[in-house]
C-alpha positions as a printed Julia matrix, in Angstrom:
237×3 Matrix{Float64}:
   0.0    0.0     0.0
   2.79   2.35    1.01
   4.92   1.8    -2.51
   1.57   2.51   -4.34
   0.6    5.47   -2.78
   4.47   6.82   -3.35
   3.92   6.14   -6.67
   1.4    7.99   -7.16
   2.55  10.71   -5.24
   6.11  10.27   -7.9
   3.34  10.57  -10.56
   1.57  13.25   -9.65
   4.79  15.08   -8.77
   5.86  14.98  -12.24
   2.85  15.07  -14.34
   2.57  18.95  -12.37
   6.03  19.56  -12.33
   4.4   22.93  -14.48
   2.6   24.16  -11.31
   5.97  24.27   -9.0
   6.96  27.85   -9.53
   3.8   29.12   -8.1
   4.66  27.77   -4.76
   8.12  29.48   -5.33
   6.64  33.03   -6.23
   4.07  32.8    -3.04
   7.23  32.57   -1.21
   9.25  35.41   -2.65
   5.93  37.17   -2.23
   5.17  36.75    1.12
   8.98  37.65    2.03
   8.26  40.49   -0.06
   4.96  41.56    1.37
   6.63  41.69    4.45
   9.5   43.36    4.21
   7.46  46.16    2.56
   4.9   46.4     5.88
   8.37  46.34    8.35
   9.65  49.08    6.28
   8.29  52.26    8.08
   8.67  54.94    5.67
   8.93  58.45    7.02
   6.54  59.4     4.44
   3.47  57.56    3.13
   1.53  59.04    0.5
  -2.29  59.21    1.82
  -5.1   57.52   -0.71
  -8.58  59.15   -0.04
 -11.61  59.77   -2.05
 -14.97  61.63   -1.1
 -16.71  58.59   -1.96
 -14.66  56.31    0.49
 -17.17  58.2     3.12
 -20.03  57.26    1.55
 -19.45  53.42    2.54
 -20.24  52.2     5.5
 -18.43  50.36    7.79
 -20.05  46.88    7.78
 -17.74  43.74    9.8
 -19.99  41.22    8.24
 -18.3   41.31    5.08
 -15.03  40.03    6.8
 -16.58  37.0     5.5
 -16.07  37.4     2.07
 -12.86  38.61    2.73
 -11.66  35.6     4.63
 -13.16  33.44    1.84
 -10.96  35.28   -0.47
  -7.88  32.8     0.43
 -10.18  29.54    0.17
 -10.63  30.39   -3.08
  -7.52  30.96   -3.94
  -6.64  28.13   -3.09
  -9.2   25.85   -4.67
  -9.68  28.1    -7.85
  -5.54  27.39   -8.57
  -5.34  24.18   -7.23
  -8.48  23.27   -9.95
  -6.71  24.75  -13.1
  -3.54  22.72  -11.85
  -5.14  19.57  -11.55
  -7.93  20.07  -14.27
  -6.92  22.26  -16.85
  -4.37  22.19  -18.87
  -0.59  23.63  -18.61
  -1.36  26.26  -20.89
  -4.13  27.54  -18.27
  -1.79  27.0   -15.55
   0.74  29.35  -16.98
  -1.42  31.38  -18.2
  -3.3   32.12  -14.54
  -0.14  32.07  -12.86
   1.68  34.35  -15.15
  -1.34  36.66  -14.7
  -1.13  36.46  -10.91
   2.58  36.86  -10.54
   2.49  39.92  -12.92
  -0.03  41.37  -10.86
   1.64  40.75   -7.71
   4.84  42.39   -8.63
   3.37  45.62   -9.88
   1.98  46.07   -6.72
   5.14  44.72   -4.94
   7.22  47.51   -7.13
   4.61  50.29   -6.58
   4.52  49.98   -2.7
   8.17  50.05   -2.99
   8.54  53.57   -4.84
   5.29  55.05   -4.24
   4.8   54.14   -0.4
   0.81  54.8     0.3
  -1.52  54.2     3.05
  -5.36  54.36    4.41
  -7.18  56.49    7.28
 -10.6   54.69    7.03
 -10.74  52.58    9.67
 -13.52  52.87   12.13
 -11.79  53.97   15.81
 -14.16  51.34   17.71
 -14.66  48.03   16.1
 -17.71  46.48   18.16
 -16.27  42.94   18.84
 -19.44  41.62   20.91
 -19.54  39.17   17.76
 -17.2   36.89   16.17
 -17.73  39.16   12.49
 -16.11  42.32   15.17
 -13.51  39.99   16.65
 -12.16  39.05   13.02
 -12.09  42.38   11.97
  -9.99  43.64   14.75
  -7.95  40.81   14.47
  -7.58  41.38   10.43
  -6.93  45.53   11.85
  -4.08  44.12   14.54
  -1.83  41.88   12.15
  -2.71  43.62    8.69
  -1.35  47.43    8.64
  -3.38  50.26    6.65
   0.34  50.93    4.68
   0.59  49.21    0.97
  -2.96  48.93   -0.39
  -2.33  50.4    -4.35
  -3.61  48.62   -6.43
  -5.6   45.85   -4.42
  -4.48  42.49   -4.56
  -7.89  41.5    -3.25
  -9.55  42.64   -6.33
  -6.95  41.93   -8.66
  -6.47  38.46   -7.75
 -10.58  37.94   -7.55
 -10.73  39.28  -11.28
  -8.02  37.14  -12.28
  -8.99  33.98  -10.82
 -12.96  34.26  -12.16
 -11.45  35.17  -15.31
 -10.13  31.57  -15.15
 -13.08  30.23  -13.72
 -14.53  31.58  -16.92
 -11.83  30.02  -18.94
 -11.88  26.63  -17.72
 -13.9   24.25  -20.01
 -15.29  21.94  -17.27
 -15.74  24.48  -14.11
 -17.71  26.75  -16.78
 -19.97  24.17  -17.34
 -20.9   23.58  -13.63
 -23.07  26.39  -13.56
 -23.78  26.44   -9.21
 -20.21  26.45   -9.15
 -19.08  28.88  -11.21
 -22.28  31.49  -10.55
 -20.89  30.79   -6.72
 -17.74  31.98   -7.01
 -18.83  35.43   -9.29
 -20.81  36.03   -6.43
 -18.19  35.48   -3.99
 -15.52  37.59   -6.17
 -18.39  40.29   -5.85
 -18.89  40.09   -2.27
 -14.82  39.81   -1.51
 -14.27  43.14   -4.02
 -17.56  45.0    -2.08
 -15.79  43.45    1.36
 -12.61  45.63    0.65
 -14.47  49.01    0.96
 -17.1   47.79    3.61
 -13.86  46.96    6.21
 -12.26  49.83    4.96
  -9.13  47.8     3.72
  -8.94  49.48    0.77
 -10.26  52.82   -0.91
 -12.5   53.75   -4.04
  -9.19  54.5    -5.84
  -7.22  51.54   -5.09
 -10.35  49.02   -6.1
 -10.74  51.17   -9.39
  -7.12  50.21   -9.94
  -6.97  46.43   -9.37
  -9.84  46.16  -11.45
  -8.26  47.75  -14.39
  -4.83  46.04  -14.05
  -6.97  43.12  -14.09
  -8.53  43.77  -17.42
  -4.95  44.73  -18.58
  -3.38  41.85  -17.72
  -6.01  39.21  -18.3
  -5.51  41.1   -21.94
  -1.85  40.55  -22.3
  -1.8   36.87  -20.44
  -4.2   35.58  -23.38
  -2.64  36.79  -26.35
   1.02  35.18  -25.05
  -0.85  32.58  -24.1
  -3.55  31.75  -26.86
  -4.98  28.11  -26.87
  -5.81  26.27  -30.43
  -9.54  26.42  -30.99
 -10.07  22.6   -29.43
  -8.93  24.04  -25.78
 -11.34  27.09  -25.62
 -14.61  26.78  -23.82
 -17.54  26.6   -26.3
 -19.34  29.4   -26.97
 -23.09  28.37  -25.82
 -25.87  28.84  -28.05
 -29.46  30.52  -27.12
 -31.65  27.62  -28.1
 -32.35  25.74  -31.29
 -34.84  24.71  -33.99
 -36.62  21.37  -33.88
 -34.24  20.75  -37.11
 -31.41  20.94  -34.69
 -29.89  24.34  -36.35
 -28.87  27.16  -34.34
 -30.87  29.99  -34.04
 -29.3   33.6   -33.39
């Protein structure tokens, strides 16, 4: 039993050998990430827009926001196992590009938040979470949004995938969860108008970019669906 489940795991191991640089840029990431929020500038450049008042504070969207790493997680981990290698360099290409602007920007253009709420009512476990998220995540470093820019870039992929577009609860599940994380940004006051505006852009940008490198042949695209059709079987417009 042992030998045939290290065989597999031999297998497995090679047939994704493709996917083993992602784990190697969420390392140089994280290392970067942090190095940036230890940094302490003496200046930080202040992001602020009139409508960033407008939005409530709400801690019930630290939901979404936590829910933003699951699917991550299960959205890459999915295109790894079930897609092809094109898709997986494709999506990871997109994310590491991404994720280096903002590393570069936050290094030459240091920028922070005042938005926060100064009482965070933690008589629920929604309040507790946020001022946990508030304690260990700094206002410093939020242009553009990795939130949003990874949730763009990962339903764009959802999108992409032949057989996750097909399972309609599941992919209609996660659009509404990449809504709810990009609205959860504002609603904790993690991240301003301007900064969301921007991570959706780069998004479109890069999504751009990533599929004309990385064009598949006409047999790996998902199928465009059609309306209805005729009794005659023909397609009808």
């Amino acid at each position: 039993m042992m030998k045939t489940i290290r065989d597999r795991a031999v297998t497995i191991a090679r047939t994704h050998r493709h996917s083993y640089w992602i784990l190697l840029y969420v390392a140089v990431y994280m290392l970067g990430f942090n190095l940036l929020e230890r940094a302490g500038h003496v200046h930080y450049h202040m992001i602020h827009t009139w409508l960033d008042d407008q939005i409530p504070f709400c801690e019930y969207f630290i939901i979404p926001y936590f829910l933003w790493f699951a699917m991550n997680v299960f959205v890459v981990t999915w295109v790894v196992f079930k897609g092809s290698p094109r898709e997986t360099y494709k999506v990871s290409a997109a994310l590491m590009i991404g994720m280096t602007i903002f590393l570069v920007v936050s290094m030459i253009y240091p920028n922070q938040l005042d938005l926060r709420p100064d009482y965070v009512n933690t008589d629920n476990i929604c309040g507790m979470l946020v001022a946990h998220l508030y304690k260990i995540d700094t206002p410093t470093n939020v242009l553009p949004s990795i939130h949003v820019y990874n949730t763009m870039i990962l339903c764009f992929a959802v999108h992409n995938n032949r057989e996750l577009s097909r399972r309609k609860i599941a992919a209609r599940s996660l659009d509404i969860l990449g809504i709810l994380v990009i609205l959860s940004t504002m609603f904790l006051k993690q991240h301003s108008v301007i900064d969301v505006s921007l991570g959706l852009v780069m998004s479109i940008m890069v999504q751009l970019l990533v599929e004309r490198v990385f064009e598949a042949p006409a047999d790996e695209r998902v199928p465009e669906r059609v309306a209805y059709r005729t009794r005659s079987g023909q397609a009808a417009d």
